[in-house]
TITOR-556198 format. One record per residue: residue in three letters; chain; x, y, z of N, C-alpha, C, O in turn. Coordinates in Angstrom, 3 decimals, padded with zeros to 6 digits. Layout:
// TITOR-556198
{'Ala','A',{X,Y,Z},{X,Y,Z},{X,Y,Z},{X,Y,Z}}
...
This chain:
// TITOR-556198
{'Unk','A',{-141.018,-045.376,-059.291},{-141.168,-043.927,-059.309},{-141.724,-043.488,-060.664},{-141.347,-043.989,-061.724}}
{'Unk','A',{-142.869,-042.287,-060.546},{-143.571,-041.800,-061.793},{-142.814,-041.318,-063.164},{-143.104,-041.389,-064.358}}
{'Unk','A',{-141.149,-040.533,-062.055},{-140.507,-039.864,-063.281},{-139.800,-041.277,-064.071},{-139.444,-041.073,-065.232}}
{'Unk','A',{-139.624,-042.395,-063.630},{-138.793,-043.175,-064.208},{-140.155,-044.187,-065.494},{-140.003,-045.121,-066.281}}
{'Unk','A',{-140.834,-043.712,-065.263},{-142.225,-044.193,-066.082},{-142.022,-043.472,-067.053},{-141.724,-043.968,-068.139}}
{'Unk','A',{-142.139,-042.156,-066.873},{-142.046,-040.903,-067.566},{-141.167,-041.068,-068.490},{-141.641,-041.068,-069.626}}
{'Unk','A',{-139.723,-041.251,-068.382},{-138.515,-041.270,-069.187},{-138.902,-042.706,-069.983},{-138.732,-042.568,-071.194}}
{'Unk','A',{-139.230,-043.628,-069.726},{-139.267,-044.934,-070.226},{-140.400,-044.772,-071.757},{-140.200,-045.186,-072.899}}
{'Unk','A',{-141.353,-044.160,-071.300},{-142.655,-043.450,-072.060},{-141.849,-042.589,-072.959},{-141.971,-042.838,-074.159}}
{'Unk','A',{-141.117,-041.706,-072.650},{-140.443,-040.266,-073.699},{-139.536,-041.475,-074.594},{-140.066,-041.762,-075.668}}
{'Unk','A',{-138.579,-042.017,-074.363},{-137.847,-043.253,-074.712},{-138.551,-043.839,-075.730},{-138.080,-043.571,-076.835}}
{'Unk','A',{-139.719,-044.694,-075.742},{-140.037,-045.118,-076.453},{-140.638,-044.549,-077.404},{-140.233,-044.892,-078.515}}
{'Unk','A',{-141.567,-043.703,-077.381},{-141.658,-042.601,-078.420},{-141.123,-041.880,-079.192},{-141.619,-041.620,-080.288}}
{'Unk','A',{-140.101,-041.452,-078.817},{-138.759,-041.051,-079.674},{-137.991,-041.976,-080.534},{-137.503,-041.743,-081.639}}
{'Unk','A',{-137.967,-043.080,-079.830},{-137.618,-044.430,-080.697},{-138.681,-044.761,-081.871},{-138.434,-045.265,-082.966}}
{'Unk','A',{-139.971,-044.329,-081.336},{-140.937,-045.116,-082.381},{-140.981,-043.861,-083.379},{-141.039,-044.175,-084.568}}
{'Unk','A',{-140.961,-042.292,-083.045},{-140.874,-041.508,-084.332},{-139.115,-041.463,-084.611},{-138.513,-040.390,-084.583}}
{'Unk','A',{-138.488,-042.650,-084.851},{-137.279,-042.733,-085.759},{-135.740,-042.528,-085.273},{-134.694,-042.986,-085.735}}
{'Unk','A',{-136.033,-041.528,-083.987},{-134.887,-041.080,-083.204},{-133.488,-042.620,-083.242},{-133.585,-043.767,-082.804}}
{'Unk','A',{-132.296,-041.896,-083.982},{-132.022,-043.515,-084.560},{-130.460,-043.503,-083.031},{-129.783,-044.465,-082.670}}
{'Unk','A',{-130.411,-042.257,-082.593},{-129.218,-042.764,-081.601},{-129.519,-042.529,-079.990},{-129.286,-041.496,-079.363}}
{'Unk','A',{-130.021,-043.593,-079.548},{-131.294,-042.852,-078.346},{-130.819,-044.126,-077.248},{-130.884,-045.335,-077.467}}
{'Unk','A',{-130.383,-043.509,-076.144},{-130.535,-044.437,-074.918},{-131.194,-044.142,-073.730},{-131.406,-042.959,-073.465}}
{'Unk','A',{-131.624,-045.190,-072.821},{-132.361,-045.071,-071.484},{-131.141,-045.413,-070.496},{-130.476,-046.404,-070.797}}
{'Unk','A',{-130.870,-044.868,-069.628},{-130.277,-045.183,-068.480},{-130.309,-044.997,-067.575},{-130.447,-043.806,-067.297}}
{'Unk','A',{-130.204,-046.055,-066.342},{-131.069,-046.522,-065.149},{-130.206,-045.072,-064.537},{-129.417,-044.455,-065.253}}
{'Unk','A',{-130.491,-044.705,-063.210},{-128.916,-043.891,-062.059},{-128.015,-045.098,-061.819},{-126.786,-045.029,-061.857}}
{'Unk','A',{-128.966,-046.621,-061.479},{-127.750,-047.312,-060.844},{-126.932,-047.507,-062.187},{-125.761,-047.594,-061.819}}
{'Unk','A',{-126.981,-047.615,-063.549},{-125.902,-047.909,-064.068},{-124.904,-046.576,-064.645},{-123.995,-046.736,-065.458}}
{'Unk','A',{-125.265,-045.333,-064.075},{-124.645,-043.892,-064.812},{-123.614,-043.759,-063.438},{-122.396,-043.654,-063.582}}
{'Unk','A',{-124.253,-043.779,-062.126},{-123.702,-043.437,-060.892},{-123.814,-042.009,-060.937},{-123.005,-041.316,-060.320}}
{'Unk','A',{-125.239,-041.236,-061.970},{-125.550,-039.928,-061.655},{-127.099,-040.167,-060.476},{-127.622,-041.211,-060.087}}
{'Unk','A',{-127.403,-038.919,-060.231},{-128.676,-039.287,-059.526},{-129.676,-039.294,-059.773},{-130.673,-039.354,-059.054}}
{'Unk','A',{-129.534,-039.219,-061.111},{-131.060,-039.405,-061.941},{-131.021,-040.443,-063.074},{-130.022,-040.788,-063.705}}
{'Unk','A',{-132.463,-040.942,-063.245},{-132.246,-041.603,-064.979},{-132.271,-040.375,-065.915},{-132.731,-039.261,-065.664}}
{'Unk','A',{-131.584,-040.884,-067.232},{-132.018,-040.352,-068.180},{-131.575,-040.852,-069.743},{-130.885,-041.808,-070.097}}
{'Unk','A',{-132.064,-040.105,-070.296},{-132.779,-040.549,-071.733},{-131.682,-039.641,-072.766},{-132.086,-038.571,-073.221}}
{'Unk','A',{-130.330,-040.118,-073.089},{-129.978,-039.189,-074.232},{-130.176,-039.927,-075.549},{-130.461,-041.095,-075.816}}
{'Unk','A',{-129.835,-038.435,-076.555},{-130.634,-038.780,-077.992},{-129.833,-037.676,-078.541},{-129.894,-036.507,-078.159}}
{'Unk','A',{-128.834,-038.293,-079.767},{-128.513,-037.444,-080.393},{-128.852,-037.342,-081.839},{-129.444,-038.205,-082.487}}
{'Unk','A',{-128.325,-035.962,-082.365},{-129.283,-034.912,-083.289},{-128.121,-034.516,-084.288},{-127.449,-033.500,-084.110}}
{'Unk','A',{-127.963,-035.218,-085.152},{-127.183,-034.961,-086.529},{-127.345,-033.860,-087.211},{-128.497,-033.553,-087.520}}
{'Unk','A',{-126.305,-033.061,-087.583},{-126.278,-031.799,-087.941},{-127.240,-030.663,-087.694},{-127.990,-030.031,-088.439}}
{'Unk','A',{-126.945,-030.604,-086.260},{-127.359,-030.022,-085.768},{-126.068,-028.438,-085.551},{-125.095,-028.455,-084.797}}
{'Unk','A',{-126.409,-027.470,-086.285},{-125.744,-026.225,-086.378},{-125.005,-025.852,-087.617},{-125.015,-024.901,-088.399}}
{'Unk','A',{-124.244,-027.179,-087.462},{-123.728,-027.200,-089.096},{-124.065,-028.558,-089.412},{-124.683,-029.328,-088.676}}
{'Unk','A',{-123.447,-028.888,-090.992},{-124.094,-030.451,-091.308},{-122.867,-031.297,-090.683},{-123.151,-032.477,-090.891}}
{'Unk','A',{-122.102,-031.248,-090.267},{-121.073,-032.268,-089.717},{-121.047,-031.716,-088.168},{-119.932,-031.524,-087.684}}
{'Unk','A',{-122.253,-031.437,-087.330},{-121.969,-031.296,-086.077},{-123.415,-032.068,-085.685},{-124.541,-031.859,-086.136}}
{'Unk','A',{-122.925,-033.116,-084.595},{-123.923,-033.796,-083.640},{-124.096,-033.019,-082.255},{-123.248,-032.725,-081.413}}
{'Unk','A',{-125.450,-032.786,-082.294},{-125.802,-032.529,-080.786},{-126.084,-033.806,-079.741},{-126.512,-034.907,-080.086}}
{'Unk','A',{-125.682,-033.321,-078.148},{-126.182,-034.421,-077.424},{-127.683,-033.779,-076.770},{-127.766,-032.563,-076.597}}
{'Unk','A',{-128.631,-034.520,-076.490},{-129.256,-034.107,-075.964},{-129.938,-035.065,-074.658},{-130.282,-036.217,-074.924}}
{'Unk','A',{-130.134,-034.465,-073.070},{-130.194,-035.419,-072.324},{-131.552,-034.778,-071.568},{-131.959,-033.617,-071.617}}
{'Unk','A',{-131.990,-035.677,-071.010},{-133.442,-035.216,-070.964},{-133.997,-036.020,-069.096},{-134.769,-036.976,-069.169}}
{'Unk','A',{-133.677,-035.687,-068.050},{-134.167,-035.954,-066.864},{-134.891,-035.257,-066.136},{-135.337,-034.127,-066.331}}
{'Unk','A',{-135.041,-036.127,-065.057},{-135.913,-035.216,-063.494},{-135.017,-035.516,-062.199},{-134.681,-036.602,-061.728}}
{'Unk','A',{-134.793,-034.473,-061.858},{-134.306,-034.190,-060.765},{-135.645,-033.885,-059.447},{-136.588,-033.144,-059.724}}
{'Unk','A',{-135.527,-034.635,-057.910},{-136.909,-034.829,-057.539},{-136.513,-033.782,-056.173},{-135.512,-033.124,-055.891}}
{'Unk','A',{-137.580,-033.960,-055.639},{-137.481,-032.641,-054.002},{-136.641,-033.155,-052.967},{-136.528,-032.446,-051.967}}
{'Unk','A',{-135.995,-034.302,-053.003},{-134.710,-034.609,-052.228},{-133.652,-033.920,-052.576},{-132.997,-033.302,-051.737}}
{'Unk','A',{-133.356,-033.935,-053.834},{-132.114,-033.404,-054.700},{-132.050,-031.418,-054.829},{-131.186,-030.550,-054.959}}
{'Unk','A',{-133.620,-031.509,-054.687},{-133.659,-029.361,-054.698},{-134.507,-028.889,-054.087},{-134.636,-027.665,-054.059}}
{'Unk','A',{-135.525,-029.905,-053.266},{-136.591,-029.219,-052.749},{-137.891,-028.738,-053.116},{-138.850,-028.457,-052.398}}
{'Unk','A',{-137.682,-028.670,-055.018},{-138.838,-029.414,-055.670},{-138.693,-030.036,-056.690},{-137.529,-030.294,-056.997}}
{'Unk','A',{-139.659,-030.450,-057.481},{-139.712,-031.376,-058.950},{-139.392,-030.258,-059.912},{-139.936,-029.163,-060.057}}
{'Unk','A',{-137.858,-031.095,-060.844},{-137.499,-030.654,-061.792},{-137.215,-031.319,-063.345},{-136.332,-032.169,-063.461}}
{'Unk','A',{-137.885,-030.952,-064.339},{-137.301,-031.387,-065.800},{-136.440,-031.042,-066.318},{-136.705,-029.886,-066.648}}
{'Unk','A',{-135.125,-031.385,-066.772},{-134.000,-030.678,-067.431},{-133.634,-031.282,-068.575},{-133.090,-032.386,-068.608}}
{'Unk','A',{-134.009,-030.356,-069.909},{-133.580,-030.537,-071.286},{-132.076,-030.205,-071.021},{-131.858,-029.150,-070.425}}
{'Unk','A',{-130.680,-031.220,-071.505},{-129.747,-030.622,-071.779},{-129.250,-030.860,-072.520},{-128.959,-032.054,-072.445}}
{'Unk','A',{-128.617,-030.086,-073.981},{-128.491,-029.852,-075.418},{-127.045,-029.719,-075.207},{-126.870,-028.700,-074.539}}
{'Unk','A',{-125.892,-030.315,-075.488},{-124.492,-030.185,-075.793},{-124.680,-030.070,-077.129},{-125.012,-030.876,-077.999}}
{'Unk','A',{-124.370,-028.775,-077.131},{-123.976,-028.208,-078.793},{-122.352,-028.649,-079.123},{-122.184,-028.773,-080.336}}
{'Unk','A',{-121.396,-028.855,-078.493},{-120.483,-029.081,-079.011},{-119.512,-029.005,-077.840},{-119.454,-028.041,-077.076}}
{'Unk','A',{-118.432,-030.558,-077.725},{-117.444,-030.120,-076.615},{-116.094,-030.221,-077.359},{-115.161,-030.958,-077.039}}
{'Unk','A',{-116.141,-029.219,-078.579},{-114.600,-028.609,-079.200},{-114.812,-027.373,-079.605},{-115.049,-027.008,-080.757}}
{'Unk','A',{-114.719,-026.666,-078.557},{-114.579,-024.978,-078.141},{-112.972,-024.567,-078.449},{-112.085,-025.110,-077.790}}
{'Unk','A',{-112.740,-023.852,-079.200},{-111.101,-023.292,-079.124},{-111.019,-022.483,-078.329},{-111.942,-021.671,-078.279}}
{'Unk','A',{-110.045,-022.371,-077.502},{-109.987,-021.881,-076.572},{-109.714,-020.183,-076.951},{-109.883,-019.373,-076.039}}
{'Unk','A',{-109.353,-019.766,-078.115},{-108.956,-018.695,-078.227},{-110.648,-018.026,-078.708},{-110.799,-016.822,-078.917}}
{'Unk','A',{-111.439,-018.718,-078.788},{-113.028,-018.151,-079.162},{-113.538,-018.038,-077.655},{-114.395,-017.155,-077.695}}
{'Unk','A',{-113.464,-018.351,-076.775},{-113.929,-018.281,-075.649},{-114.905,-017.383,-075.600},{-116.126,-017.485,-075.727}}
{'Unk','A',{-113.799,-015.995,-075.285},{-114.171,-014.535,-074.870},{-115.124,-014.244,-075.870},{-116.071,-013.561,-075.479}}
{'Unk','A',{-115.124,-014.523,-076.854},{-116.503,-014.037,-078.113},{-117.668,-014.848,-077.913},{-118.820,-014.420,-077.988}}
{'Unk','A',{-117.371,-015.919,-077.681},{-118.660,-017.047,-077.411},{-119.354,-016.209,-076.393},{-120.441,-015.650,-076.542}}
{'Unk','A',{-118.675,-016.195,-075.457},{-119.374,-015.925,-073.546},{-119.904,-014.553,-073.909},{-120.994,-014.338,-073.380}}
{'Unk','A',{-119.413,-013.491,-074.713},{-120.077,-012.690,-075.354},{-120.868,-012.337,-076.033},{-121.349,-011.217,-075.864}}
{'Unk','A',{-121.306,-013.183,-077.080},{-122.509,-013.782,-078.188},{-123.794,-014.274,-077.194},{-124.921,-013.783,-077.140}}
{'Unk','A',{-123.210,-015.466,-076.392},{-124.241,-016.085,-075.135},{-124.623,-015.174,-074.637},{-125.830,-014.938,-074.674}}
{'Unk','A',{-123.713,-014.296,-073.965},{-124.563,-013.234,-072.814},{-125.559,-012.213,-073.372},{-126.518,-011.778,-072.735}}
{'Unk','A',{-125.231,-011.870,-074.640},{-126.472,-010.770,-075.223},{-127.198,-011.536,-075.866},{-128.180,-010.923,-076.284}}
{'Unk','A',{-127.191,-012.950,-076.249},{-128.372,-013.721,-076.918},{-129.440,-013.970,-076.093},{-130.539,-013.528,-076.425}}
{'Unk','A',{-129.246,-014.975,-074.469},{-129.892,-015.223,-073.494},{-130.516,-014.055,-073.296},{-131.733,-014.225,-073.220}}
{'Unk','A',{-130.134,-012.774,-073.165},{-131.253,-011.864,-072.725},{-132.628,-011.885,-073.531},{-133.682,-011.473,-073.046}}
{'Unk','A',{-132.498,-012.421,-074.839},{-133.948,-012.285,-075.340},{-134.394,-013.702,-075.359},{-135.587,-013.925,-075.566}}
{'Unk','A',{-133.671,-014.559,-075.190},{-134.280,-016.306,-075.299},{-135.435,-016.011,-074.218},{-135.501,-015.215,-073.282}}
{'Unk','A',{-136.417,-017.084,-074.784},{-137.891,-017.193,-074.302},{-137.622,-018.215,-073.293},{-138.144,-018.018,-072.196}}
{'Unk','A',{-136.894,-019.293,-073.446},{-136.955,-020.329,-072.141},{-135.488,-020.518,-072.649},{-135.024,-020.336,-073.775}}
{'Unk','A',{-134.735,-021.045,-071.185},{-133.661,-021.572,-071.435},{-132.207,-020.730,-071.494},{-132.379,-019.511,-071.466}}
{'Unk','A',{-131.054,-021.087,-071.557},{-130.146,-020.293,-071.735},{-128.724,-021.004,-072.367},{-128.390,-022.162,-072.115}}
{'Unk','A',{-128.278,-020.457,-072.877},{-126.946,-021.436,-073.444},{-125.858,-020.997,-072.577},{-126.095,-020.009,-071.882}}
{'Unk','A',{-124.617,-021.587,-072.480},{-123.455,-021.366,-071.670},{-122.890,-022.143,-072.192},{-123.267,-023.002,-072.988}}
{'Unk','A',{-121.147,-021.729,-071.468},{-120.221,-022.708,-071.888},{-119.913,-023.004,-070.054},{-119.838,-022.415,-068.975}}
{'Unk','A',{-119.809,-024.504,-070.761},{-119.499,-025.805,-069.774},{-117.755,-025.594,-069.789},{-117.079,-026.055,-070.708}}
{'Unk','A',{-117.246,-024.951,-068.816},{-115.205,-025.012,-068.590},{-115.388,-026.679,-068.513},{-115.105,-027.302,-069.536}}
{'Unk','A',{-115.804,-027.349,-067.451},{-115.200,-028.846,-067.080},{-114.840,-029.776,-068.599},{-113.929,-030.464,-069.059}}
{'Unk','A',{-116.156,-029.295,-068.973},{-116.466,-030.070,-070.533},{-115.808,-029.357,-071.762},{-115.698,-029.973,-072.822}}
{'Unk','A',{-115.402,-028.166,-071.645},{-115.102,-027.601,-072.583},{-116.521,-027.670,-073.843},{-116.349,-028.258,-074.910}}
{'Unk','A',{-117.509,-027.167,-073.592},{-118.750,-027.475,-074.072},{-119.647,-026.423,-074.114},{-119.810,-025.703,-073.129}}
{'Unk','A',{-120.458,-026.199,-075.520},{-121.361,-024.864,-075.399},{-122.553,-025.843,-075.051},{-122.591,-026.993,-075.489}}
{'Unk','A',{-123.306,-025.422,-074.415},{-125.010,-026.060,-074.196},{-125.695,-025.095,-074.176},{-125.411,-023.898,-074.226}}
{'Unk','A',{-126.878,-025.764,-074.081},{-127.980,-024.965,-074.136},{-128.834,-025.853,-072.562},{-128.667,-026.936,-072.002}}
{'Unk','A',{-129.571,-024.899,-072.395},{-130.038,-025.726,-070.767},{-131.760,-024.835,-070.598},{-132.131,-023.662,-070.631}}
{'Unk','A',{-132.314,-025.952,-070.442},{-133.926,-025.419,-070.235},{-134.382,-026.081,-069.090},{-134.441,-027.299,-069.262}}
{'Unk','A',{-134.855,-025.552,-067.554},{-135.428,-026.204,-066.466},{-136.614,-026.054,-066.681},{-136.921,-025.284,-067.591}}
{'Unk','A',{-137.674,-026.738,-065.918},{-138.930,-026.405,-065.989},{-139.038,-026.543,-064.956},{-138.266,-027.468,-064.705}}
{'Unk','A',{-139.691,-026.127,-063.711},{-139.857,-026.402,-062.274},{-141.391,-027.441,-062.841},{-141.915,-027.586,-063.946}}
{'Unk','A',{-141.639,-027.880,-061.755},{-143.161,-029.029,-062.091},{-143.673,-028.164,-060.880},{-143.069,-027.713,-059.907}}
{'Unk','A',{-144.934,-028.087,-061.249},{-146.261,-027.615,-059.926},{-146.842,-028.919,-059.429},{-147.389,-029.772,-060.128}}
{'Unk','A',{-146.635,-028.956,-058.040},{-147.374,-029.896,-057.199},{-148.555,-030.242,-057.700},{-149.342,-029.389,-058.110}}
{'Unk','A',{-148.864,-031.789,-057.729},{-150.269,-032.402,-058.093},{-150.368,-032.229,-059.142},{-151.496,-031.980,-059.567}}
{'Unk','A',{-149.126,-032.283,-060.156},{-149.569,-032.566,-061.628},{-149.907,-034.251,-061.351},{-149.542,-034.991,-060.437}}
{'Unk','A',{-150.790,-034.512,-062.591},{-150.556,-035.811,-063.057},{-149.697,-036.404,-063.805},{-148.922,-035.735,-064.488}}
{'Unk','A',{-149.674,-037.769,-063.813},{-148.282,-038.337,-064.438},{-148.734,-037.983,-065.910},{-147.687,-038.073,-066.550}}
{'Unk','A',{-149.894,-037.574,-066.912},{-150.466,-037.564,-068.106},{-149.746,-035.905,-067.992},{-149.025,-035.656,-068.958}}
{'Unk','A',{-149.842,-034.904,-067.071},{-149.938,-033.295,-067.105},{-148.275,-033.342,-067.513},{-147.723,-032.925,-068.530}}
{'Unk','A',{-147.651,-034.078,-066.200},{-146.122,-034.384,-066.160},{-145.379,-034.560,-067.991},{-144.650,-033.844,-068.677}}
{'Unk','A',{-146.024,-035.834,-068.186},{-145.577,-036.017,-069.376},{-145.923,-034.964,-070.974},{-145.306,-035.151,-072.023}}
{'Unk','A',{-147.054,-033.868,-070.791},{-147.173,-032.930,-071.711},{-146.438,-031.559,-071.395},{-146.146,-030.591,-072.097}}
{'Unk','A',{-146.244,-031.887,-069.971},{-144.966,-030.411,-069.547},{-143.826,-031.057,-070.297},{-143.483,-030.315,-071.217}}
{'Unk','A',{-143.199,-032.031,-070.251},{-141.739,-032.341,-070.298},{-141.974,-032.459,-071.641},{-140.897,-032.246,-072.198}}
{'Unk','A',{-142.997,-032.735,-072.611},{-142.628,-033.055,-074.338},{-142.362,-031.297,-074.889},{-141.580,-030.794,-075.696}}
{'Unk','A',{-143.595,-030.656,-073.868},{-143.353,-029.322,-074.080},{-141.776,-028.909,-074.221},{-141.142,-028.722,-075.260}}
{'Unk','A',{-141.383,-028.833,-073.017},{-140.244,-028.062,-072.831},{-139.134,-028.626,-073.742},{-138.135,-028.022,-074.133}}
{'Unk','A',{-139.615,-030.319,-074.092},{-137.923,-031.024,-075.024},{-138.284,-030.262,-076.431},{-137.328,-030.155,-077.200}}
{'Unk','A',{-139.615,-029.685,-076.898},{-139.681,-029.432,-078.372},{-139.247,-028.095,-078.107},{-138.100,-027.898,-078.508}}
{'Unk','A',{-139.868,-026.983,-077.485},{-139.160,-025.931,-076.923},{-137.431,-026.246,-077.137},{-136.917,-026.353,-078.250}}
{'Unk','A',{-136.804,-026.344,-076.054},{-135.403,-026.536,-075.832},{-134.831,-026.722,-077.007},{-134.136,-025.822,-077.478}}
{'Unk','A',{-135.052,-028.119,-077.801},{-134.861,-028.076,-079.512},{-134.998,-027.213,-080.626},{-134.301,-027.436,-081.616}}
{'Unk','A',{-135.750,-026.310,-080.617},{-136.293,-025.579,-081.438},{-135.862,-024.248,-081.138},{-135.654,-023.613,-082.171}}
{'Unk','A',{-135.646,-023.574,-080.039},{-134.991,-022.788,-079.549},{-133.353,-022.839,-079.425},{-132.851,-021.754,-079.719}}
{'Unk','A',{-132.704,-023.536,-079.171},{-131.259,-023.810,-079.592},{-131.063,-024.540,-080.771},{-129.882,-024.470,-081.112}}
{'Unk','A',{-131.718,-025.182,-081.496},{-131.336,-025.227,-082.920},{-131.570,-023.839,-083.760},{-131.415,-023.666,-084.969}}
{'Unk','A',{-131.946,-022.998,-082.861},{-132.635,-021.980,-084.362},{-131.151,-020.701,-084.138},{-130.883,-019.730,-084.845}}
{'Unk','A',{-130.198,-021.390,-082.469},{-129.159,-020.421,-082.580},{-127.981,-021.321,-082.697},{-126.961,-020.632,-082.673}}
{'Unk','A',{-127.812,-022.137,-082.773},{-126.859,-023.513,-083.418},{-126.244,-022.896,-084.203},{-125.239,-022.321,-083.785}}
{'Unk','A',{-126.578,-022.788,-085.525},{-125.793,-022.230,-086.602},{-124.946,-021.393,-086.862},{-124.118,-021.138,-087.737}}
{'Unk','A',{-125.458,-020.861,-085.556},{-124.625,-019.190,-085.393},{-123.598,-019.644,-084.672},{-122.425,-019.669,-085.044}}
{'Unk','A',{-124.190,-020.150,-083.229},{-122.979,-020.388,-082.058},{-122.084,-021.312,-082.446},{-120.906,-020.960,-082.496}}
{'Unk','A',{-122.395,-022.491,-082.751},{-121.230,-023.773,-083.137},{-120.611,-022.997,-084.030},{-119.908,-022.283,-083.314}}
{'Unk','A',{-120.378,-022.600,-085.426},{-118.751,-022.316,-086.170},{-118.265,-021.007,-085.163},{-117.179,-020.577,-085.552}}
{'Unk','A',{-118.659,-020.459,-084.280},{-117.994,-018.982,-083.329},{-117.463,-020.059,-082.402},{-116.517,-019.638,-081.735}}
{'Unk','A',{-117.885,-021.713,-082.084},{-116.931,-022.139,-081.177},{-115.742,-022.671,-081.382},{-114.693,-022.524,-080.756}}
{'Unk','A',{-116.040,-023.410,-082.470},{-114.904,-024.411,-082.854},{-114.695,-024.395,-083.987},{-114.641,-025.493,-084.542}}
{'Unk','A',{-114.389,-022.549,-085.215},{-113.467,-022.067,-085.995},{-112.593,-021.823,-085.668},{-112.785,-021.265,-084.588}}
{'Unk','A',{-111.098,-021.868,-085.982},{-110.073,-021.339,-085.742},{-110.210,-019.865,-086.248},{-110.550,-019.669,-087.414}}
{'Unk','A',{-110.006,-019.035,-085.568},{-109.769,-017.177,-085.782},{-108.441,-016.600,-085.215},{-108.022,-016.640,-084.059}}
{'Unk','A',{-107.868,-016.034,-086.369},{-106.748,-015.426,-086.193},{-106.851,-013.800,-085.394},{-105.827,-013.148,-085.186}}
């Protein structure tokens, strides 16, 4: 399959410009339904906070069409007593974000950031692969530039 070319291609490139904590993984060894490619991002928000960042395609079996999904775990140590301010900060920030949206993950206890790209029929696997670098520098650059803000509003203690 093209997208599993795709990820193997993003993979190695990221590896070759330096990316030093970066894995490929098959579906059969995750038992999710996609491969994908995470890579994490050192001080990212503050200087002692790692981002995760996971990077797949979801195909037209799974939604009916071709999808790219940047997903950015800003952090899964949310205090629970910041909640209500976070989900508040998120909801009037997303209204002006250009792509993408941040939320908090309950299962994970986790702020992310999340960018889809739908794919248009009859791209090429060359078109494919300049949509998806698009949207991972996007997604990065756009939630790192609100990182700083959101991570210490998640996981400061406030009286």
């Amino acid at each position: 399959m093209r997208t599993k070319k795709i990820l193997e291609e993003l993979y190695n490139t990221l590896k070759d410009a330096g990316a030093k904590e970066l894995t490929f993984s098959e579906k059969e060894e995750t038992g999710l339904p996609y491969d994908v490619v995470v890579m994490l991002l050192d001080g990212f928000g503050t200087t002692t906070n790692t981002a995760q960042c996971e990077f797949y395609f979801l195909t037209k079996e799974e939604l009916g069409t071709d999808m790219f999904f940047c997903r950015i775990t800003l952090t899964e140590e949310v205090v629970p007593e910041n909640i209500p301010g976070l989900c508040a900060e998120i909801a009037v920030l997303n209204l002006e974000l250009p792509l993408g949206a941040f939320s908090f993950d309950v299962m994970e206890n986790a702020l992310i950031y999340q960018a889809n790209l739908p794919l248009s029929p009859g791209l090429s696997t060359i078109e494919i692969q300049e949509e998806a670098d698009g949207c991972i520098a996007s997604a990065i650059s756009v939630s790192g530039r609100f990182a700083g803000t959101l991570v210490p509003l998640a996981v400061t203690w406030r009286r």
